[in-house]
C-alpha positions as CSV (number, residue, x, y, z in Angstrom):
1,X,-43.7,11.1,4.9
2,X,-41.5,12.5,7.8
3,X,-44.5,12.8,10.2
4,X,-44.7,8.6,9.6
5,X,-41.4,8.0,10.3
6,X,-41.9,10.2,13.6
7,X,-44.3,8.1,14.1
8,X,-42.2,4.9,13.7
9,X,-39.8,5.8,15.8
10,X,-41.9,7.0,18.6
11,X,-43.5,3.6,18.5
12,X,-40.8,1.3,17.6
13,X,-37.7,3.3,18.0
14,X,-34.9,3.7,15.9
15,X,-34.4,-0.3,15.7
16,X,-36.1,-3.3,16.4
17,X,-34.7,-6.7,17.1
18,X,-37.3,-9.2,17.1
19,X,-35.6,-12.4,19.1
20,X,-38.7,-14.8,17.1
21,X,-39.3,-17.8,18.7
22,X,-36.7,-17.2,21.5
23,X,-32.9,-17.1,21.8
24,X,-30.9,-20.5,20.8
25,X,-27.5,-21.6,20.7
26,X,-28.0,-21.7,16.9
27,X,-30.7,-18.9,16.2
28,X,-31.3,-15.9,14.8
29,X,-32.5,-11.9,15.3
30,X,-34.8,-10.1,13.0
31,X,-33.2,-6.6,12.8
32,X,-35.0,-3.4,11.7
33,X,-33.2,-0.3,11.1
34,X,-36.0,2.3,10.6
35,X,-33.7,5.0,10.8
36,X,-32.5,3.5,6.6
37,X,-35.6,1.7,6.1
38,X,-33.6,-1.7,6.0
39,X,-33.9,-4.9,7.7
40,X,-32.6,-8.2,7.8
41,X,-31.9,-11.4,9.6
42,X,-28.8,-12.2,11.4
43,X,-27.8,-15.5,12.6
44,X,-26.5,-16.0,16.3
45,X,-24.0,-18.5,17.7
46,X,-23.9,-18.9,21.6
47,X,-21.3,-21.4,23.4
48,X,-22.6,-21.5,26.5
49,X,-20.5,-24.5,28.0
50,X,-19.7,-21.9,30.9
51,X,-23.2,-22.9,32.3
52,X,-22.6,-26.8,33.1
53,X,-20.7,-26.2,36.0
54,X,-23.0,-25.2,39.1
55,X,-24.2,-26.9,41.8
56,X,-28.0,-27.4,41.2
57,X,-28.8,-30.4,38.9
58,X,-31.8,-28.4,37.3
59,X,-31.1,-25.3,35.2
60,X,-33.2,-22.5,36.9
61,X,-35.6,-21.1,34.4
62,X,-34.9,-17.6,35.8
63,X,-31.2,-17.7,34.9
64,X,-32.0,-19.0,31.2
65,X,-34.5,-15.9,31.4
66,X,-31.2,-13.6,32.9
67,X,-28.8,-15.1,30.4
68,X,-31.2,-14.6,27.6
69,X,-31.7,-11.1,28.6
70,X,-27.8,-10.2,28.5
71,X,-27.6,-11.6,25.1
72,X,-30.4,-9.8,23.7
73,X,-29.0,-6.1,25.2
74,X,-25.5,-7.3,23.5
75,X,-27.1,-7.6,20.1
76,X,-29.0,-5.0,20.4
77,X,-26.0,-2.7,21.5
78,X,-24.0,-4.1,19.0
79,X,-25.8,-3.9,15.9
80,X,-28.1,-0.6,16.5
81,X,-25.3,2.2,15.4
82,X,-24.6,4.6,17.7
83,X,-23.3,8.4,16.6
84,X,-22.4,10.6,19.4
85,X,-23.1,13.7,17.4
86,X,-26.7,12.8,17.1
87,X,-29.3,12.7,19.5
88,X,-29.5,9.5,21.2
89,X,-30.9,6.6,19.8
90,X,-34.0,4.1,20.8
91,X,-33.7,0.6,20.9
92,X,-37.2,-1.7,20.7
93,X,-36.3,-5.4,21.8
94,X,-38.7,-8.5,21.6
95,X,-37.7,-10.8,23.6
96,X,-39.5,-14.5,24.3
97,X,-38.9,-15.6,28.0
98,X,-39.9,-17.9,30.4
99,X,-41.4,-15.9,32.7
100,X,-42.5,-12.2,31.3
101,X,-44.7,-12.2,34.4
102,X,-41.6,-11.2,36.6
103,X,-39.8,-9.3,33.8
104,X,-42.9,-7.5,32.4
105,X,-43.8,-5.9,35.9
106,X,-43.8,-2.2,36.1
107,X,-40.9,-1.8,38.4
108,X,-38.6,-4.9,37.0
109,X,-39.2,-2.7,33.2
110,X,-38.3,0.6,35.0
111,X,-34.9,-0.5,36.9
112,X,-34.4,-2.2,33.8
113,X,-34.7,1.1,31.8
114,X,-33.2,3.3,34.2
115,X,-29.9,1.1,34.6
116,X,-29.7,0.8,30.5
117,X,-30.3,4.4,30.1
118,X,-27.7,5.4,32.9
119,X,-24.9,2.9,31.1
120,X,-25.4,3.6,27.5
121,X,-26.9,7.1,27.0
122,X,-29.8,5.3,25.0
123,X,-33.7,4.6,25.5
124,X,-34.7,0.9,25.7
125,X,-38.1,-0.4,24.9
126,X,-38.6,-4.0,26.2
127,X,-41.3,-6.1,25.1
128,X,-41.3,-9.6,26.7
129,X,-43.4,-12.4,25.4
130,X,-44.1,-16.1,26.4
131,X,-41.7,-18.5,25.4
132,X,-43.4,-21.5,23.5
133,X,-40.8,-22.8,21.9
134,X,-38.7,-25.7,22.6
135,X,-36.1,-24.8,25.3
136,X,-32.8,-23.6,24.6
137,X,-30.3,-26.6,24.6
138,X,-28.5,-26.3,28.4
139,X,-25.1,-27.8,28.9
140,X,-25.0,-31.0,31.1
141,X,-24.1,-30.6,34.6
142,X,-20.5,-30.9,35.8
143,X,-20.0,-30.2,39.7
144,X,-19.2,-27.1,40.4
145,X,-16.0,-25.8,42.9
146,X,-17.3,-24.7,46.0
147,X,-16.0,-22.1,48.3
148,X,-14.8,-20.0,45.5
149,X,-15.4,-16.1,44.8
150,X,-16.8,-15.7,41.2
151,X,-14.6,-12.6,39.4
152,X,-15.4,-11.3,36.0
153,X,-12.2,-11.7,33.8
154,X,-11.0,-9.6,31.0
155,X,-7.0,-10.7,31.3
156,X,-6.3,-6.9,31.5
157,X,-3.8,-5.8,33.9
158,X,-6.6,-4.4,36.8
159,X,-8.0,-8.0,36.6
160,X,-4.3,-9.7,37.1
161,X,-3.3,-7.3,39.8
162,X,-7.0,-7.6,41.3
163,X,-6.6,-11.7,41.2
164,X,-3.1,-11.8,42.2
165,X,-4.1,-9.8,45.2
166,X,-7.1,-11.5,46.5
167,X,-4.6,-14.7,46.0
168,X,-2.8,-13.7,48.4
169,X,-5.5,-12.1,50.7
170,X,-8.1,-14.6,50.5
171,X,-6.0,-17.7,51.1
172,X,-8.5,-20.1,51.9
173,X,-11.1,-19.6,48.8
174,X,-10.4,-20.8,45.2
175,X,-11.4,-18.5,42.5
176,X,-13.5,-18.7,39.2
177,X,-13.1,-16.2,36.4
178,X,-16.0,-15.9,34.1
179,X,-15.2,-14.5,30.6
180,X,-17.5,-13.3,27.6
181,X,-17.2,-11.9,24.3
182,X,-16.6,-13.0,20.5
183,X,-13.4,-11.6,20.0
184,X,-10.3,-14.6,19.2
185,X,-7.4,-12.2,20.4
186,X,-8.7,-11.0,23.5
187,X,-9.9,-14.9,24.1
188,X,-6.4,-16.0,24.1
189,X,-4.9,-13.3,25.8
190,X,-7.6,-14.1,28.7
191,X,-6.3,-17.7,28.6
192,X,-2.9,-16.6,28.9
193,X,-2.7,-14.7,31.5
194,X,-4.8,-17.0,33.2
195,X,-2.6,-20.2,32.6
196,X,0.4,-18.1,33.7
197,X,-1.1,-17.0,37.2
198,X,-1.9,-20.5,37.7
199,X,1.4,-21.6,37.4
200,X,1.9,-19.9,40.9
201,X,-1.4,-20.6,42.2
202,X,-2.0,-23.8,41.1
203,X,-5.2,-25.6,41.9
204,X,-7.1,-22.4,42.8
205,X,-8.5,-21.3,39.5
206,X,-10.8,-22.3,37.3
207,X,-11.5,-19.8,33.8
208,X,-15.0,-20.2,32.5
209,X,-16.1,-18.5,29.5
210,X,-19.1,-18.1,27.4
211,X,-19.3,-17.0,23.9
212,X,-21.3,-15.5,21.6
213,X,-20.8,-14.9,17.8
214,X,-22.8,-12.5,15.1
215,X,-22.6,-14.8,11.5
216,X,-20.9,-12.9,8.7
217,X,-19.6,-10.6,11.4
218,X,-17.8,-8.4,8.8
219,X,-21.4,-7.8,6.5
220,X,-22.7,-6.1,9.2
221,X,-22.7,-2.6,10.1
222,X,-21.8,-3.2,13.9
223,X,-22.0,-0.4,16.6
224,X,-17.9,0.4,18.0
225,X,-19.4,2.5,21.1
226,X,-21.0,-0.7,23.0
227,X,-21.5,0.8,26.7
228,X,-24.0,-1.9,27.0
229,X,-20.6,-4.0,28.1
230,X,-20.2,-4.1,31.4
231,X,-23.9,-4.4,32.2
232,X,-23.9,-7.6,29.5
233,X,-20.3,-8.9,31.1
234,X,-22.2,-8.3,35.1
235,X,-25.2,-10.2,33.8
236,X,-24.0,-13.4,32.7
237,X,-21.2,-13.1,35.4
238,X,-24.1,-13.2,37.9
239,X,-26.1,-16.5,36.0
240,X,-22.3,-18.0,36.4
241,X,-22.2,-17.3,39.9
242,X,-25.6,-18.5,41.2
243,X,-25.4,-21.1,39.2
244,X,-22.8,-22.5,41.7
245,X,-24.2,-21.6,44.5
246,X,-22.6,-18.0,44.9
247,X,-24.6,-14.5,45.8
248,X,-21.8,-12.3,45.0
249,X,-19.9,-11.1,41.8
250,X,-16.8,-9.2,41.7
251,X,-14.7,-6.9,39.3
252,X,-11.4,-5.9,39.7
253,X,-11.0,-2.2,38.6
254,X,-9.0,0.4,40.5
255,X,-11.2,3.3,42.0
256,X,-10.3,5.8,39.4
257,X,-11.1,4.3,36.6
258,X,-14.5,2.3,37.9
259,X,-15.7,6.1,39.2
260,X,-14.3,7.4,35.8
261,X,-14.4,10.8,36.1
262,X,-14.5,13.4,33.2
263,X,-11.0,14.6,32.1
264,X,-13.1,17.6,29.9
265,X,-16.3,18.6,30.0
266,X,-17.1,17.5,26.7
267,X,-16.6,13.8,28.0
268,X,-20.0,14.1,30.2
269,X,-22.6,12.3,28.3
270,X,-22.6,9.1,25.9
271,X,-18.9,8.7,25.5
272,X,-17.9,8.8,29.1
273,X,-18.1,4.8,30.1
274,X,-19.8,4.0,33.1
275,X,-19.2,0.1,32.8
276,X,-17.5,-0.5,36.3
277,X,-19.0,2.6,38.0
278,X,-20.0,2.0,41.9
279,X,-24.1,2.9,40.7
280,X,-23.9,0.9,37.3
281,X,-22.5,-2.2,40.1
282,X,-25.5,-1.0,42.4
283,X,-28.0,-0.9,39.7
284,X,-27.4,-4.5,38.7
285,X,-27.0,-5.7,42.0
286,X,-30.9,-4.7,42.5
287,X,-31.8,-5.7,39.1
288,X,-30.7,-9.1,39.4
289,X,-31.5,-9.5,43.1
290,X,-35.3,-8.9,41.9
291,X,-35.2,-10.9,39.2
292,X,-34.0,-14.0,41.1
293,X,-35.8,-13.3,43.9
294,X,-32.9,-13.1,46.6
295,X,-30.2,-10.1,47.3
296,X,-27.1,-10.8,45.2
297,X,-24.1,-8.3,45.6
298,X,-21.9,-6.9,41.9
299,X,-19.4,-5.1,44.0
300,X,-15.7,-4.1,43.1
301,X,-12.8,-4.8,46.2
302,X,-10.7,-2.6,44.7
303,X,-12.8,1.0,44.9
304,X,-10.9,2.6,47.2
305,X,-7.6,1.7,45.4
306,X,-5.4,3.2,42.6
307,X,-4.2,1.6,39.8
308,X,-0.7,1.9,41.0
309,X,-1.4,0.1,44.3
310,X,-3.5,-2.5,42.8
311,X,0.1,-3.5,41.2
312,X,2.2,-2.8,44.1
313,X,1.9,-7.1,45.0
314,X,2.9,-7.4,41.9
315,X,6.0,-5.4,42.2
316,X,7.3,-6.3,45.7
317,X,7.0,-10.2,44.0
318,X,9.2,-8.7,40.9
319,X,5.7,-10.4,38.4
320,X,6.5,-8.7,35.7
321,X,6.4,-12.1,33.8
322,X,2.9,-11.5,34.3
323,X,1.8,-8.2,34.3
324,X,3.7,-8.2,30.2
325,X,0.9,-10.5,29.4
326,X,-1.6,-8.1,29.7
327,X,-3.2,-5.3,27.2
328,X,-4.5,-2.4,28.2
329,X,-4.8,-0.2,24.6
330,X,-8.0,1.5,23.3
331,X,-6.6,2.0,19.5
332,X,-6.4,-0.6,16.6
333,X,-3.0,-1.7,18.0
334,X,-5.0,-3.7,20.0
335,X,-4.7,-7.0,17.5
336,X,-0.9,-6.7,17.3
337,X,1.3,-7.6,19.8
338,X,2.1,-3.8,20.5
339,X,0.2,-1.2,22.1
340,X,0.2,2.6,21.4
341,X,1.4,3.8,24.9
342,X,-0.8,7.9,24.7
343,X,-4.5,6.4,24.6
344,X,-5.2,7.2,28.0
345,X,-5.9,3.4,28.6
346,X,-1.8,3.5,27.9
347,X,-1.1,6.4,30.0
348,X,-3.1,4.8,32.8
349,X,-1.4,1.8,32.4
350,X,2.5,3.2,32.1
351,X,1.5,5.6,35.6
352,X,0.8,2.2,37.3
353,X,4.1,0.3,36.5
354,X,5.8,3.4,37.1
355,X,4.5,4.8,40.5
356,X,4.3,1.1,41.8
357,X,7.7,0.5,40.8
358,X,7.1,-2.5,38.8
359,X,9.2,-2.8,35.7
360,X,6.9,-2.3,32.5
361,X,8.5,-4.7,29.5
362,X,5.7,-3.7,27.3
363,X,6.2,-2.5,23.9
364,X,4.8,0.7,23.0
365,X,4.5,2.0,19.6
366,X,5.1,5.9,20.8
367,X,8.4,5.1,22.2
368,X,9.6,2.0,20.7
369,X,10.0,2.2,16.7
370,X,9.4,4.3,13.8
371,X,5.9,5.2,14.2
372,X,4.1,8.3,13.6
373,X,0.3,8.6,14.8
374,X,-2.7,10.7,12.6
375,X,-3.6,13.1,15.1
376,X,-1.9,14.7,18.6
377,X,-0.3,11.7,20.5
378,X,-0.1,14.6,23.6
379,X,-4.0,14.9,23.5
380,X,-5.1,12.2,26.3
381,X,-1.8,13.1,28.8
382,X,-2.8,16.3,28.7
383,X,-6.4,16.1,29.5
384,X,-5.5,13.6,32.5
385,X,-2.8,15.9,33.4
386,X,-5.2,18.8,34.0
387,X,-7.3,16.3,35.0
388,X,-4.7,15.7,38.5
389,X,-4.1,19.7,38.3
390,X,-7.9,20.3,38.9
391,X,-8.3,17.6,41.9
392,X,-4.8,19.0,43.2
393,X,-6.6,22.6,43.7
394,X,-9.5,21.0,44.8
395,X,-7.8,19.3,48.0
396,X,-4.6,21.4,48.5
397,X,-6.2,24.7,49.4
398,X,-7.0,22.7,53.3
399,X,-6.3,19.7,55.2
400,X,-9.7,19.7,56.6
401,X,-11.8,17.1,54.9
402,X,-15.0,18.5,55.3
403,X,-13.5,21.5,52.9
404,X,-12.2,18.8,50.8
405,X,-15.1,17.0,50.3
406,X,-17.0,19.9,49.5
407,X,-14.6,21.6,47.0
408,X,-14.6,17.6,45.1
409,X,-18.2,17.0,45.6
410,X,-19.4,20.8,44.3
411,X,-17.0,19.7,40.8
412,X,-18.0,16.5,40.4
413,X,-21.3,16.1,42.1
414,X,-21.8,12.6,41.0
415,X,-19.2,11.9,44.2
416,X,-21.9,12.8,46.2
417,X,-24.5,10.7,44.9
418,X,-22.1,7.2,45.2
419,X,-21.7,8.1,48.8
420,X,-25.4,8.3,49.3
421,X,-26.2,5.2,47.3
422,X,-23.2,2.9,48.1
423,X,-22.1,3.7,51.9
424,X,-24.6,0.7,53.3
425,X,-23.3,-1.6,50.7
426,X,-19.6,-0.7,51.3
427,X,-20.7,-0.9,54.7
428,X,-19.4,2.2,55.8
429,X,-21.0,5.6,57.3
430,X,-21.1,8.0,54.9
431,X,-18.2,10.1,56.6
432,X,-16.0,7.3,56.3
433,X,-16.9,6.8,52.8
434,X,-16.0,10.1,51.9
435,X,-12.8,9.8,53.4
436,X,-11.6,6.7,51.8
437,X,-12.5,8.9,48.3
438,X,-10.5,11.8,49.6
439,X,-7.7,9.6,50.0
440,X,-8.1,7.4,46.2
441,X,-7.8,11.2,44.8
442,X,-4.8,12.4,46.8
443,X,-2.9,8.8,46.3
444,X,-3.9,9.8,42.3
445,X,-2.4,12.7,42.5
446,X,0.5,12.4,44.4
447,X,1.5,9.6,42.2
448,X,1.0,11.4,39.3
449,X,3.3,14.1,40.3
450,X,5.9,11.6,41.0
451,X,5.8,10.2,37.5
452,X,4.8,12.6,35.3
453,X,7.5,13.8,33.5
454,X,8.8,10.6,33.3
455,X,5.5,10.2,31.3
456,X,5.4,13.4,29.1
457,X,8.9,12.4,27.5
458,X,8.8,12.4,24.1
459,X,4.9,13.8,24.6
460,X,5.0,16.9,25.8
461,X,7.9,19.2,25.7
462,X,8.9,19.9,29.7
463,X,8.3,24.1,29.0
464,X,5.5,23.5,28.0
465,X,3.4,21.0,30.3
466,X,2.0,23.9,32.5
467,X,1.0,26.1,29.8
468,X,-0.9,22.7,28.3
469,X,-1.9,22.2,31.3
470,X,-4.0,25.4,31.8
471,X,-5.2,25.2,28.5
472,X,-6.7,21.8,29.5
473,X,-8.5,22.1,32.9
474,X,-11.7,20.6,33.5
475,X,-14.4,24.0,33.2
């Protein structure tokens, strides 16, 4: 009996989705847990009223075949469970398309593989058939804005500082954000901070968003750990954006976070996000550039920038109307109008309003209220605060940048590897490149030293942050 189910899964993988007849906006997915022997079908809603406004009065089969792609890798992240303690799962999806002679070719199904492998720690098995079935209903066409740069929009505080910058920057383009997901709260907080920013901006934004919906979402065993996200989220950004005429997609996430760095050793691997990183961005950037048959550019403006200075616009315009709009929280606290302030997400977030001087009116459950967490609140500020000890010894020891770029890129060798793959696409010579990091981690730094025991208050006791500190650092 075991030697069959090897057998399974070496054939079919842990789980199977099995798209049928082809996604629809009312349709379902045959799902096949052979890990428990069970399987079931679960309905699928898609609102995809994003898609009528574009500039091309056909809908390119090839974006239906890009769109229906990102949806299948979203349900299939979603509903295949995902334990870190185990080895890493396998995920067979059947997919119907329009054209599997493009997405069936060996080296479309290996960047394919390669970039979902890199961005969720898990092995992919794609198995595209022809679509017979009657075509997915499209929206109508409405005429799309022109001129505009196409941004990917959470309504998180790196996408408000990002957008209020390029406002300012970019003064003759309008902007369109493009916003996914199913969940209502984070919908209306995307809406909100959108409607606000356009108070100041008006007539230069337009906030486009598609959905999509598991039925009887709460039956379902649903996967928490989706790192599928950010590849889903740069997919249908990119349908948006050709769809009106656009060869470029942006995120706005400061450097730090988008290169993500390990804080421990133990955060290497499956639960260390990669969603924004510089090679995930380059990886879809050639994905979807073969797929549609032209070069289109996922890149990130804000690389080579902190947190903190993404926010300093927003501070020297006193916006804190604004930036209070915005969540940032990993934990549960999430659906409630407060947020825990020691997730690192918080920490990060509290850093930025208080290196960039902009006053921070959000209400924190650590330090506002009786509230006692589970576990450690101290946990994530100390791992980020040995975190800036290590890349302080790393840079301090010379001033010479070739020492410095050879004590970070000898810790962290994935450093090395973004300034190989990204310089040309950044546009810069490699020595440049390295220099502009050098300078993202000394900025980090420095403004962490400025502000951290503003931070550690009623965290970490002040006798004993550097004892915490060297229990902490990175091995």
């Amino acid at each position: 009996m075991l030697n069959n189910k090897k057998e399974v899964h070496i054939g079919y993988g842990d789980y199977t989705l099995d798209f049928g007849v082809g996604i629809n906006n009312n349709g379902s997915v045959h799902f096949t847990d052979h890990t428990r022997e069970h399987e079931r079908d679960i309905g699928i809603f898609l609102d995809n009223q994003a898609f009528k406004y574009r500039v091309k009065q056909e809908f390119p089969s090839i974006i239906a075949d890009l769109i229906d792609l990102a949806i299948a890798i979203h349900i299939s992240d979603r509903l295949a469970f995902q334990d870190l303690r185990q080895e890493q799962r396998c995920i067979r999806v059947v997919l119907p398309v329009r054209h599997p002679e493009l997405l069936n070719t060996g080296l479309f199904q290996a960047k394919l593989k390669d970039l979902l492998e890199w961005a969720t720690g898990t092995r992919w098995i794609f198995d595209f058939q022809k679509r017979c079935a009657t075509e997915r209903t499209q929206p109508s066409l409405s005429i799309a804005p022109t001129d505009s740069e196409v941004a990917l929009w959470s309504g998180g505080l790196d996408a408000l500082a990002g957008l209020y910058e390029r406002l300012q920057t970019q003064a003759e383009h309008s902007f369109v954000l493009f916003g996914t997901g199913s969940n209502v709260n984070v919908n209306s907080l995307q809406e909100a901070v959108a409607k606000k920013i356009e108070s100041y901006y008006p007539n230069r934004l337009n906030l486009y968003r598609f959905f999509i919906r598991i039925s009887d979402s709460d039956t379902h065993r649903k996967n928490t750990i989706t790192r599928a996200r950010g590849v889903v989220f740069a997919m249908l950004g990119a349908a948006c954006a050709s769809l009106m005429g656009s060869q470029e997609l942006c995120f706005y996430e400061n450097g730090t976070g988008a290169i993500n760095l390990p804080y421990s050793t133990s955060a290497i691997g499956l639960d260390h996000t990669r969603s924004v990183h510089p090679l995930t961005l380059l990886k879809i950037s050639d994905l979807v550039s073969d797929l549609l048959g032209e070069t289109f550019r996922v890149w990130n403006p804000f690389l080579f920038s902190t947190k903190a200075e993404m926010c300093k616009k927003l501070s020297k315009d006193g916006r804190s109307d604004l930036s209070q709009l915005t969540k940032s929280c990993d934990s549960p606290h999430r659906k409630t109008i407060d947020q825990c302030g020691y997730c690192s997400s918080c920490l990060l977030r509290r850093q930025a309003f208080a290196a960039s001087k902009l006053e921070d009116t959000t209400r924190y459950l650590i330090l506002h209220g009786n509230y006692k967490p589970a576990a450690d609140p101290s946990i994530s500020l100390r791992h980020m605060l040995a975190q800036v000890d290590t890349l302080q010894g790393l840079l301090n020891p010379s001033d010479q940048l070739e020492i410095q770029w050879k004590n970070l890129a000898c810790k962290f060798p994935v450093l090395d590897d973004i300034v190989d793959n990204c310089s040309i696409v950044e546009k810069l010579t490699t020595s440049e490149m390295k220099i502009k990091l050098i300078r993202l981690y000394q900025n980090y730094v420095s403004e962490w030293n400025a502000v951290r025991s503003q931070l550690s208050v009623g965290l970490i006791k002040s006798n004993d942050i550097e004892s915490s500190n060297k229990n902490c650092l990175v091995a």
